[in-house]
GUKOLPA-906561 format. One record per residue (C-alpha): residue number from 1; residue in three letters; y, z, x. Coordinates in steps of 0.5 Angstrom, whole numbers. Example, Ala and Ser with C-alpha at 12.3 -4.5 7.8 and 13.67 -1.06 7.14 Angstrom:
<recs>
1;ala;-9;16;25 $
2;ser;-2;14;27 $
</recs>
This chain:
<recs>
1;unk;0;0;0 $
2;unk;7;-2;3 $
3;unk;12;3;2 $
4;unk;17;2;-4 $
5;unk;23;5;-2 $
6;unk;30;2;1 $
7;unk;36;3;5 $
8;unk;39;8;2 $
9;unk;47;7;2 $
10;unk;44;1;-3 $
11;unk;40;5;-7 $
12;unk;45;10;-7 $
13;unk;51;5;-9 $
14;unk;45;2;-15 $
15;unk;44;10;-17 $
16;unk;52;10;-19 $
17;unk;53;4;-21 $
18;unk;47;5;-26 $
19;unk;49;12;-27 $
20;unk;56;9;-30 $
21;unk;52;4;-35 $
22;unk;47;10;-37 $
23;unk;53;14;-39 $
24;unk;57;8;-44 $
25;unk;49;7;-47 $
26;unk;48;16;-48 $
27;unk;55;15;-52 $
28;unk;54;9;-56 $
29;unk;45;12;-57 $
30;unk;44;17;-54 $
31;unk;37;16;-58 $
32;unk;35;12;-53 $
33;unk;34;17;-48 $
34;unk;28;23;-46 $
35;unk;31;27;-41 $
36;unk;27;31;-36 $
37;unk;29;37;-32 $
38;unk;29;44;-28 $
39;unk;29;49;-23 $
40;unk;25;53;-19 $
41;unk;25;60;-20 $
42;unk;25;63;-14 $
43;unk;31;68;-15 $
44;unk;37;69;-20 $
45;unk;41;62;-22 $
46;unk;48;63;-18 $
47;unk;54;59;-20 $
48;unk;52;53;-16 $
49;unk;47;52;-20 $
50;unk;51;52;-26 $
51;unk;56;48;-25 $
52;unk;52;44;-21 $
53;unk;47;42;-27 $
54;unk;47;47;-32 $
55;unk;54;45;-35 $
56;unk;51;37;-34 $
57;unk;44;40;-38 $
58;unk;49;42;-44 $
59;unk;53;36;-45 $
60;unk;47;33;-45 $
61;unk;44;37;-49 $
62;unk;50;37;-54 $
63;unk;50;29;-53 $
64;unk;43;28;-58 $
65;unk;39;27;-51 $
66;unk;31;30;-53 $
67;unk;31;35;-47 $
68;unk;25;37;-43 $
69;unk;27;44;-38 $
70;unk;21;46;-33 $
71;unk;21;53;-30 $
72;unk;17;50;-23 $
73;unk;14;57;-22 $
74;unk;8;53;-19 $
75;unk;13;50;-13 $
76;unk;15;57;-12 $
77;unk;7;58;-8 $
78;unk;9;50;-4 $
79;unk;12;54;2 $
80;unk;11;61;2 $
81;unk;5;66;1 $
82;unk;6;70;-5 $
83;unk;9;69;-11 $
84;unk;15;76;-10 $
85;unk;18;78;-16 $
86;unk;16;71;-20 $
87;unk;16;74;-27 $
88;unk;22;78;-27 $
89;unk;26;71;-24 $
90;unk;22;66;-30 $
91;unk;25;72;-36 $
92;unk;32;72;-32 $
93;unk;32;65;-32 $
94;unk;30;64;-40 $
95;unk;36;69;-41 $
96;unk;41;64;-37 $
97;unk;39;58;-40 $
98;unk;41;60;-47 $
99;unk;48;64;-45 $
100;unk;50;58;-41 $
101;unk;48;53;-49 $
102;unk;42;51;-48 $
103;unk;38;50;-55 $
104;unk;31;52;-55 $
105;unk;30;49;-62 $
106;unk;33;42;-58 $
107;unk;31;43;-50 $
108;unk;24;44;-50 $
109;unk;24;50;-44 $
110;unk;17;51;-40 $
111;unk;13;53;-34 $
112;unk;8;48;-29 $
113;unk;4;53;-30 $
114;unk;3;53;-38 $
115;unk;2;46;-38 $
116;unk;-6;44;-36 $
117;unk;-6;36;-38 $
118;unk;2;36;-33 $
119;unk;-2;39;-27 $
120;unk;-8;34;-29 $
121;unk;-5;27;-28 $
122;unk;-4;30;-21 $
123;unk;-11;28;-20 $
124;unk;-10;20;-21 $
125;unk;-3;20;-19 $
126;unk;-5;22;-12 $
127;unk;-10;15;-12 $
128;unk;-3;11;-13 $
129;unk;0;14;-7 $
130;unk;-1;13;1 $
131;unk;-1;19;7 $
132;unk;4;16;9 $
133;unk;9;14;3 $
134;unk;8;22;2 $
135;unk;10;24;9 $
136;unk;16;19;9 $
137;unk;19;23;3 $
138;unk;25;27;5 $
139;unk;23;34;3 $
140;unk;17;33;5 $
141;unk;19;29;13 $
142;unk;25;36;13 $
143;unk;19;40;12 $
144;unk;15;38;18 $
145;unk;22;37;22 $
146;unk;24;45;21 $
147;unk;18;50;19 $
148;unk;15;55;23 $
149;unk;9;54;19 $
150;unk;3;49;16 $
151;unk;5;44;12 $
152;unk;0;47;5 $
153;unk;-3;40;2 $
154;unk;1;42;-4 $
155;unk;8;41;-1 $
156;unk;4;35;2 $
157;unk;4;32;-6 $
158;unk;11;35;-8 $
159;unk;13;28;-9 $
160;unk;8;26;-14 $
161;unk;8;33;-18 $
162;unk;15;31;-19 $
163;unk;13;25;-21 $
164;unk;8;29;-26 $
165;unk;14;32;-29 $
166;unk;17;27;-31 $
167;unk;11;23;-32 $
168;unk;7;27;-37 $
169;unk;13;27;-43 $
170;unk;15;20;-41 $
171;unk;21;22;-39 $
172;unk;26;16;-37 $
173;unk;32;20;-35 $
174;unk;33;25;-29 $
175;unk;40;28;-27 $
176;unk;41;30;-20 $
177;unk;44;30;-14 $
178;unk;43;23;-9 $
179;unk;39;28;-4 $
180;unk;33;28;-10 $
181;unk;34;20;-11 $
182;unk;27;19;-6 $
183;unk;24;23;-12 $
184;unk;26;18;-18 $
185;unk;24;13;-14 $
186;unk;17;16;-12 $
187;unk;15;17;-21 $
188;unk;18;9;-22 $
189;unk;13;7;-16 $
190;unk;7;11;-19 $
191;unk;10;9;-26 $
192;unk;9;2;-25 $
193;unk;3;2;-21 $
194;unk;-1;5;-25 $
195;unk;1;-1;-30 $
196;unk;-1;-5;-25 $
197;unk;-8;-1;-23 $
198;unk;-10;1;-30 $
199;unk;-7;-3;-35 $
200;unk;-5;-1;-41 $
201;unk;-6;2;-49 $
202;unk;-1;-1;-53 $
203;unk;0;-9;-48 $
204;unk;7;-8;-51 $
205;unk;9;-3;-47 $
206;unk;7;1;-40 $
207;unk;4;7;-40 $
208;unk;10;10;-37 $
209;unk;17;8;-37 $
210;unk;21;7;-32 $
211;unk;25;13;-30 $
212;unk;32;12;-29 $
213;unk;37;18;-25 $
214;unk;43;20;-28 $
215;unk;47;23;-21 $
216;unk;51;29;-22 $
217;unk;59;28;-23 $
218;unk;60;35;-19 $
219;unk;62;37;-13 $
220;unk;57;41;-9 $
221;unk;60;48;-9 $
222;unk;57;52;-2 $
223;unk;56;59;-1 $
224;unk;61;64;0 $
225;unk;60;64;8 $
226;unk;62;56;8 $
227;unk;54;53;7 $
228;unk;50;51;3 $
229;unk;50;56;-2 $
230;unk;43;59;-2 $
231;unk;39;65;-5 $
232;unk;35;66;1 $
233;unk;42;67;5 $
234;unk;45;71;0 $
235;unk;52;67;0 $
236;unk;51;66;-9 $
237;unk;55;69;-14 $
238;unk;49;71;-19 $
239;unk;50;68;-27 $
240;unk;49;75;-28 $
241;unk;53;80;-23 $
242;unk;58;84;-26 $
243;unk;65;83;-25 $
244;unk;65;89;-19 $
245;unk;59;85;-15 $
246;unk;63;79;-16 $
247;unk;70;82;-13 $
248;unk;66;85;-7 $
249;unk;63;78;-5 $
250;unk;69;74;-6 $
251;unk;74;80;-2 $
252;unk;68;79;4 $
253;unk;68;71;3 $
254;unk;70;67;9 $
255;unk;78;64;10 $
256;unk;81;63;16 $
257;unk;87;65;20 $
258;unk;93;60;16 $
259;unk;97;64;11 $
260;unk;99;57;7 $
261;unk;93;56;3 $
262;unk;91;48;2 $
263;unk;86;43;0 $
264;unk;83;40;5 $
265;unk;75;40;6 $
266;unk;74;36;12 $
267;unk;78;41;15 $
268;unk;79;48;12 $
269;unk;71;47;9 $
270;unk;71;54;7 $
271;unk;78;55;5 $
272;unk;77;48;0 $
273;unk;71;51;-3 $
274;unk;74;58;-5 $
275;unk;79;54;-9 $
276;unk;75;48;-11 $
277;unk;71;54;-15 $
278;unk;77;57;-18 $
279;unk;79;50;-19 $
280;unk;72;49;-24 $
281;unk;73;55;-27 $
282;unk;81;54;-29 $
283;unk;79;47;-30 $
284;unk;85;44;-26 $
285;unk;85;41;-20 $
286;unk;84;43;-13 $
287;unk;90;41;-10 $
288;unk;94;43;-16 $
289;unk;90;50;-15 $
290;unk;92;50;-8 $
291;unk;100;49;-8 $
292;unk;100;53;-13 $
293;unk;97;60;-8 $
294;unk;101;56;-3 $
295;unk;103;61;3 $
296;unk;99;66;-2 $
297;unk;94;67;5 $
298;unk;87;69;3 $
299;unk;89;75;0 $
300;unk;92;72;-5 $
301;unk;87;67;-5 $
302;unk;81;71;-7 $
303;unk;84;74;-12 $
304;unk;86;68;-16 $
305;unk;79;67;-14 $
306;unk;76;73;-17 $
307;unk;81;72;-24 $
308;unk;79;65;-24 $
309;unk;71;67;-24 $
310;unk;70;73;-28 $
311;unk;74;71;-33 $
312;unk;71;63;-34 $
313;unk;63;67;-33 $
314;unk;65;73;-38 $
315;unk;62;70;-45 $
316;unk;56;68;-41 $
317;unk;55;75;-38 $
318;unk;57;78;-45 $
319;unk;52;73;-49 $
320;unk;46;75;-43 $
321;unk;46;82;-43 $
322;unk;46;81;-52 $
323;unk;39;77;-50 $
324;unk;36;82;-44 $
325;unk;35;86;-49 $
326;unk;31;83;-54 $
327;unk;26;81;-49 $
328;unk;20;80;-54 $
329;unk;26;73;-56 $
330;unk;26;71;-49 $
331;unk;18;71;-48 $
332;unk;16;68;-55 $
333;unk;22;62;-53 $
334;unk;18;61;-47 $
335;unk;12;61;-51 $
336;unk;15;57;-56 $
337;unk;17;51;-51 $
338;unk;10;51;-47 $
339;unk;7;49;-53 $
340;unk;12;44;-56 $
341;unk;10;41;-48 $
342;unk;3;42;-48 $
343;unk;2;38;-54 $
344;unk;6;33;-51 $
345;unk;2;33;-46 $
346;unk;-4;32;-49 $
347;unk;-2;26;-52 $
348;unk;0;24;-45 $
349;unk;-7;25;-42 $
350;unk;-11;23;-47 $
351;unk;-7;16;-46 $
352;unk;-8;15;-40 $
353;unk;-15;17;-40 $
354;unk;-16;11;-45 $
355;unk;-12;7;-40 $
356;unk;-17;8;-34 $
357;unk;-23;8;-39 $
358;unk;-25;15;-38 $
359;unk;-25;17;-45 $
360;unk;-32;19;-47 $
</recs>
């Protein structure tokens, strides 16, 4: 099998100019469209991940777009020995979605592990790929480049589990970032060439559709000390943090020694990011937000700062707390939703079976 990916400025400049044309499409029918997407549970969702992803899913949500929302606990394992406090980050995460507007009676919310028929086409999907497309795979190549431990034959097959999200409920819409676009189109490739191996039931249509990416329209929002905002570096502001811990993470962020506070990522990065974040949450501009703190210095920076996101996050964390404390609602939500997804994959598995003759 030859590799099916490409240069990727010119999928990356294809990406966007799709991701513009599937937009006017969701205004004109958003019907259309099954979206699929997620997170891995392996610590509370941050501010990062709700400016990121979280508001796109909601807008999305809203548009009419059926939504389908994993909790990939089964990625928790890929590159680590246990599963921490897994359960505990699955409930949070439940509690979160809803605060931030996702509708369990529109979003199907679910888990990989719940969802025997999704981790089953792993099987045939891997006969459709090579060691070494999967081993060209970006996450899977920085894997390799930067563990001090064995690569696991799971993170090894990331890619075509992603591709199994998306695949089991024939999803055609995936938002991400343009880091994620080697995954869209490791499903496109397994999609089409199971057509080719397999055939089809219906021979109108292909067993799976060709998913499309739909590219994230924020900027990346880093961590408090000016990195990638991570959890494993605790550089996060949590969703569910109280205005106090979100005042003493900021006072601790990191600035620089200028007093006259501007917007210049290139070169005052950890600067430009404190006013970018407060920027989002007055939803201003950040040169705007900048020249009005003008010779302010960090001080006066942090505290617009802090105003901006506990003010912005107060109904989110006002509607999270009403939820953590009928837990029985969060788990049937989730029990709910794994429902709704199993039989949809069910269905899926039950195609395929009869794609490669093996229903008997």
């Amino acid at each position: 099998m030859e590799t099916e990916f490409h240069d990727p400025d010119r999928t990356l400049a294809r990406s966007e100019e799709r991701s513009r044309e599937i937009e006017a499409q969701i205004a004109a029918d958003p019907s259309r469209f099954r979206l699929l997407t997620g997170d891995r549970p392996t610590g509370r969702l941050h501010i990062g991940h709700y400016f990121g992803s979280l508001m796109n899913r909601v807008r999305l949500q809203d548009r009419g777009i059926e939504t389908y929302l994993i909790v990939a606990d089964y990625q928790v394992i890929y590159d680590r020995d246990g599963v921490g406090e897994l359960k505990d980050n699955v409930f949070n995460m439940v509690a979160d979605y809803l605060a931030a507007g996702i509708d369990p009676e529109r979003t199907v919310i679910f888990t990989h592990s719940a969802i025997t028929a999704l981790n089953q086409l792993m099987l045939p999907f891997l006969a459709l790929v090579t060691d070494a497309e999967l081993r060209r795979n970006p996450t899977v190549k920085d894997e390799l480049a930067t563990s001090n431990r064995p690569m696991s034959g799971l993170m090894l097959t990331f890619p075509v589990h992603q591709a199994a999200d998306i695949l089991f409920c024939k999803a055609n819409l995936v938002p991400v970032g343009k880091d994620q676009l080697p995954h869209i189109e490791q499903a496109r490739v397994i999609a089409r060439r199971f057509d080719e191996r397999y055939g089809r039931v219906d021979p109108s249509r292909p067993v799976f559709p060709a998913a499309d990416a739909l590219l994230s329209r924020s900027g990346t929002v880093l961590g408090l000390d000016g990195q990638k905002m991570s959890k494993s570096r605790g550089n996060t502001i949590e969703l569910g943090m109280t205005a106090e811990q979100t005042a003493k993470l900021i006072k601790r962020a990191v600035t620089d020694s200028d007093r006259h506070i501007t917007f210049d990522p290139a070169n005052r990065p950890e600067v430009s990011n404190l006013v970018n974040i407060a920027a989002m949450c007055l939803d201003r501009e950040p040169v705007d937000v900048a020249e009005e703190i003008g010779d302010g210095g960090g001080g006066g920076l942090k505290k617009l700062v802090t105003a901006a996101v506990n003010d912005h996050f107060a109904p989110h964390r006002a509607r999270r707390s009403e939820l953590l404390a009928n837990p029985d609602h969060l788990w049937a939500v989730l029990r709910q939703g794994n429902e709704r997804a199993n039989a949809v994959a069910e269905a899926t598995l039950a195609e395929v079976r009869q794609a490669m003759s093996m229903d008997y």
